[in-house]
Structure formats: C-alpha cells, structure tokens
C-alpha angles and dihedrals in degrees: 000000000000091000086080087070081067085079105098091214102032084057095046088047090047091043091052091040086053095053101039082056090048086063102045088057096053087052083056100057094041093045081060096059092035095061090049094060091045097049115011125203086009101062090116089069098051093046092045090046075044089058101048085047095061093048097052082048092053093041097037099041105035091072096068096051072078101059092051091034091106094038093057135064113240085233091050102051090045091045089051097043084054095053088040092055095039086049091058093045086057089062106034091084091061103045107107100180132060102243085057092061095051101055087050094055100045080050091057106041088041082060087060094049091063092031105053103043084051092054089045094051085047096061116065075045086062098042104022089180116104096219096047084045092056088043086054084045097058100036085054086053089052092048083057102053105031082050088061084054107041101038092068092044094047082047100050083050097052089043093063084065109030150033113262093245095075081063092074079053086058087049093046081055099047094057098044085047090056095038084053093054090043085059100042084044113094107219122201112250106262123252109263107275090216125243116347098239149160123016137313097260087046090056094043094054084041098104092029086063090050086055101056086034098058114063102220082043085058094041087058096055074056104052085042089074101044083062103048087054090066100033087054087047096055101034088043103051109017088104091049088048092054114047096012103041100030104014103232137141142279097251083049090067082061093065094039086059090033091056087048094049084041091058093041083051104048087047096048093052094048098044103074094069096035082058087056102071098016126073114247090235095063102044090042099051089039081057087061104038095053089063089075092062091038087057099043087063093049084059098052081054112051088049103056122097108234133322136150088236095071096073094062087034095058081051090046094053088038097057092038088060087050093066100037085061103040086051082060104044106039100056086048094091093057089044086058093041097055091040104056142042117275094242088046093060098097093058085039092055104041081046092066091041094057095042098040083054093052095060087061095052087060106045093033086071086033094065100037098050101039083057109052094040104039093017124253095283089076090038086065091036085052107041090036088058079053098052086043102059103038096055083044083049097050094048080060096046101047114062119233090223092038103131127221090250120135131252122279104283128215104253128169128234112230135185113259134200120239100240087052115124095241093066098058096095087030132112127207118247137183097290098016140310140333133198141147121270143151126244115239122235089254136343135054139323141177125243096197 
C-alpha cells in the first residue's frame, strides 16, 4: 500500500492531506474548551448548533466548487481553502461571544467544502492506475482515522503545557503547512471540462444531476446513507452508551471511539487487495448490509438489564460498524472515477460530498433527538430500519451486469473523407455515413 507514496506529488498531496487533518483535529479539541468558557453548563448546545452549521456549510457550499471548477486552477482553489481556514484559526482564540463562533465556523468548514473534493478530483489525475488509485483510497481512509485517534492525544498532550488556545495556533500551522506542500507539488494538467455553458446554477447541479442520472451513482447516495445511519449512531450516543447505559467512565469513551477507528482501519488496509479480485459492487453492498445485523445486536444490547458482556459487546458492535463503513467509503472514489469523465471529476466530486453530507445532517439530529426523547432502544430501531432500507435500496439501484464504463462524454461530429479508416466497415446513409463503434472512456470520436 505504502509504494504509491513513491510518487513525488501523490506524497506531497497525502502529506499535506495528513497535516491539514492534524489541525483540524487540534480546532476540535479546543472548540471543545472554548465553548465551555463561552457558555458553561450549555456547551453542548453551542457545539451541537456548531455541528449542523458545518454540515449545511459542507451541503450548501460544495456545489459551487462545480460551477468554478473549470475558472479556477485545482492548485489555486486548495491553496486558497488552506489560507481561508488558517485565516479563521488565527481569529477563533479571540471571539468572546457565541455568534461569533458560529460564523467562524461556517467560514472555515465552508473553506473544506471547496478544498477536499478538489483533492479528491486531483488525485486519480495523480495516480491514473487503478491499483495505485485504490491503494491512495485506502491510505486516505487510514489518515482519517488514525487523525480522530492521535489529535486528542497530540492535544491532551499540548494541553499539559500550554493554554488551548495555542492549539488554534497548531491548526493555523497545519493548514499553512498543507497550503506550502500544494504549492511545491506539481499537478498534471486536468482533462478539458467541455464548453463552458449554461448558467451558473446549471454548472453548479451539474454533478449533482449525474448523480441522480447514473444508476451506481444513485445506489451510493444510497449507501451513503446507510452509512450515515451507523456513524450517527456511533458519534451521537457513544457518550450515553458509556456512562448512562453501562456506567463507565470518561477514559472508557476513548476505547468505545478507538474500537470504531480500529475496525475502519483494519477494513481499510485489507481492502486494496480484496478489490483486486472482488467487484466493488459486491464489497461495498456486503458493507451495508452488514449494518442491519450490526444493529440488531445493538438492540439486543441496549435492552438488556444489566451483564458484564455488554461492555466488550458495545466495542464489538462499535468496531464492527467501523469496518462496515470503512468497506463502503473507501471503495466510493473509484465508483465516481469510473463513472465520470475525467474533466467532469471535480463536480462530480463536490456533488458526493454535498449529498453524502447531507445524509449526516439528517441522521446527526435523528439520533440525538430520537434518543433523549423515545430512549436509545427506538433510536437503534429507527436508524437500523434506515440502514436497512437504504442498503436494500442500494442492492435495487445498482445493477448486478452494469458494467465499470464511464458516463456519456461530450464528443464532437466531423466531416470525414471517403478514403478515411473509419469508414471501412461503414455504409453510406441519407446525409453521410453510418457504422458501429464504442465510446471510449473519455476524448474524442468521430461520428462519420
């Protein structure tokens, strides 16, 4: 896995992927301690209204990274995401009211929704073989979770020597750091995007459009869901599991999130060379379906009284989610790739960002509020039904036969001698000439 780091750019992408992580990580720990001193006991409010902000950021601005997609340099719009979020990092540790809070955070997460699916367009650019893409795919699945376990630790550490708000000052660094590698990287040139046509609202749904046109395009909003239904399961009501359900303490939380990141992680490193010699459709769809069971067992433990199994069952369940999900998202970006042009990628892209976020935003209020109000036991009924249906959904949406063959491309007639190649096999019709050909997975070709 580890040979596509050979790559001088890819490594340089991946490095500055990894910090930029690293920082993020760090604002969310101190975002944390800073709420609390804003608002008190109700810090849980502020980070929770802090949360749905950053998903209506991510659903509302990724679109348009589509409609500039094709203005702007790649190199220019991630350079500037990384200024624009360092920028904001500067000024977090001086807000002092909540507001204040809010808009930065909708700044700074706005700045991720044009910087990742960029990234993500950039990189089967970068490695256009499939095996070295999977290989980036998975390795990009590992910085994330490894990011949700070492930044807390990085920042427990930090905090034992300083205040948190030289943490902002980490983030601020992380970001400069990945806006300095984006620059020394030398990025291929990317395929023509076509005419530059209709208007701005029309480029920005493009992708959004593909996604609801192409069927396995269709099945993976589905399996987004799927997958939104256990993640908010897991980053909602861990806490609750822990010290209300089972009466444990705060360190064990760690654990429960730590099992969850050690089964994304075990999935994510054995899944390049199960790709290899599996179809995508079928490790992806297993990955959903095996939610449902997952959340069957949740029930069973949520309603049971009491038990000393329940403890390494809820880890269980929790790192058993972890690589559900992980057999889902990490195969995604070769399910876009192979399903769009290449000069179409970065719509594409942005597109299953905003709608796969969107997903989140509606199972994250979902959870929480399912279980304070009806208990946890009909937040796992509820969200399990959810999981349910959408991987069965998915199963329905994505044809067994379908073929890995690339969107419809934008391609141009021309006017064609008669001694030309193409019209050996060809037969001469009223207004020119007709004959039998396959569309290649992007370029140009000749209707004769």
């Amino acid at each position: 896995m580890l040979a596509v780091l050979r790559d001088r750019t890819y490594r340089r992408l991946f490095t500055a992927q990894v910090v930029a992580l690293s920082g993020t990580g760090l604002a969310t720990v101190a975002l944390g301690l800073l709420a609390y001193d804003l608002a008190g006991a109700d810090a849980g409010q502020v980070l929770g209204t802090a949360l749905a902000i950053k998903m209506v950021a991510y659903v509302a601005i990724a679109p348009a990274v589509g409609a500039i997609a094709g203005r702007l340099p790649r190199r220019t719009l991630m350079v500037g995401a990384d200024l624009t979020r360092a920028g904001v990092a500067v000024m977090l540790p001086f807000v002092d009211q909540v507001w204040q809070v809010y808009v930065l955070i909708f700044l700074l997460q706005s700045a991720s929704a044009v910087f990742t699916p960029t990234f993500q367009a950039v990189v089967p650019d970068v490695l256009p073989a499939e095996r070295d893409y999977t290989r980036a795919l998975s390795l990009s699945r590992l910085a994330y979770d490894l990011e949700s376990l070492f930044s807390p630790a990085l920042a427990a550490a930090l905090l034992s020597l300083v205040t948190y708000d030289w943490l902002f000052l980490g983030t601020v660094a992380g970001f400069l750091a990945s806006a300095a590698l984006v620059v020394a990287a030398v990025l291929p040139k990317p395929a023509a995007a076509g005419p530059d046509s209709g208007s701005a609202r029309a480029r920005a749904t493009a992708g959004s459009r593909l996604f609801f046109r192409v069927p396995r395009l269709r099945a993976l909003l589905a399996l987004d869901l799927a997958v939104a239904a256990a993640g908010a399961t897991v980053t909602v009501n861990s806490v609750v599991y822990v010290r209300d359900l089972l009466g444990r303490g705060a360190t064990d939380l760690s654990l429960a999130l730590g099992a969850y990141g050690g089964g994304s992680m075990a999935a994510a490193l054995v899944l390049p060379r199960l790709l290899d010699r599996v179809r995508d459709r079928t490790v992806m769809l297993c990955g959903a379906l095996l939610l449902t069971p997952v959340f069957a067992g949740l029930g069973v433990l949520t309603s049971a009284p009491s038990g000393d199994w329940r403890w390494p069952a809820l880890l269980l369940a929790w790192a058993a989610f972890g690589a559900a999900c992980s057999a889902v998202l990490t195969p995604a970006g070769r399910l876009v790739r192979s399903a769009v042009p290449a000069g179409g990628r970065t719509s594409a892209f942005a597109a299953q960002f905003s709608l796969s976020h969107a997903c989140w935003l509606l199972t994250y209020p979902l959870a929480g509020w399912l279980g304070a109000a009806a208990g946890l036991r009909s937040a796992v009924v509820v969200l399990g039904l959810v999981a349910l249906a959408a991987g069965l959904l998915a199963v329905r949406l994505w044809p067994s036969r379908e073929r890995d063959r690339a969107a419809p491309v934008e391609h141009e007639h021309v006017d064609l001698d008669e001694g030309h190649p193409h019209l050996a096999d060809a037969v001469r019709v009223p207004g020119g000439w007709r004959h039998s050909h396959r569309h290649p997975a992007d370029g140009l070709h000749a209707h004769c």
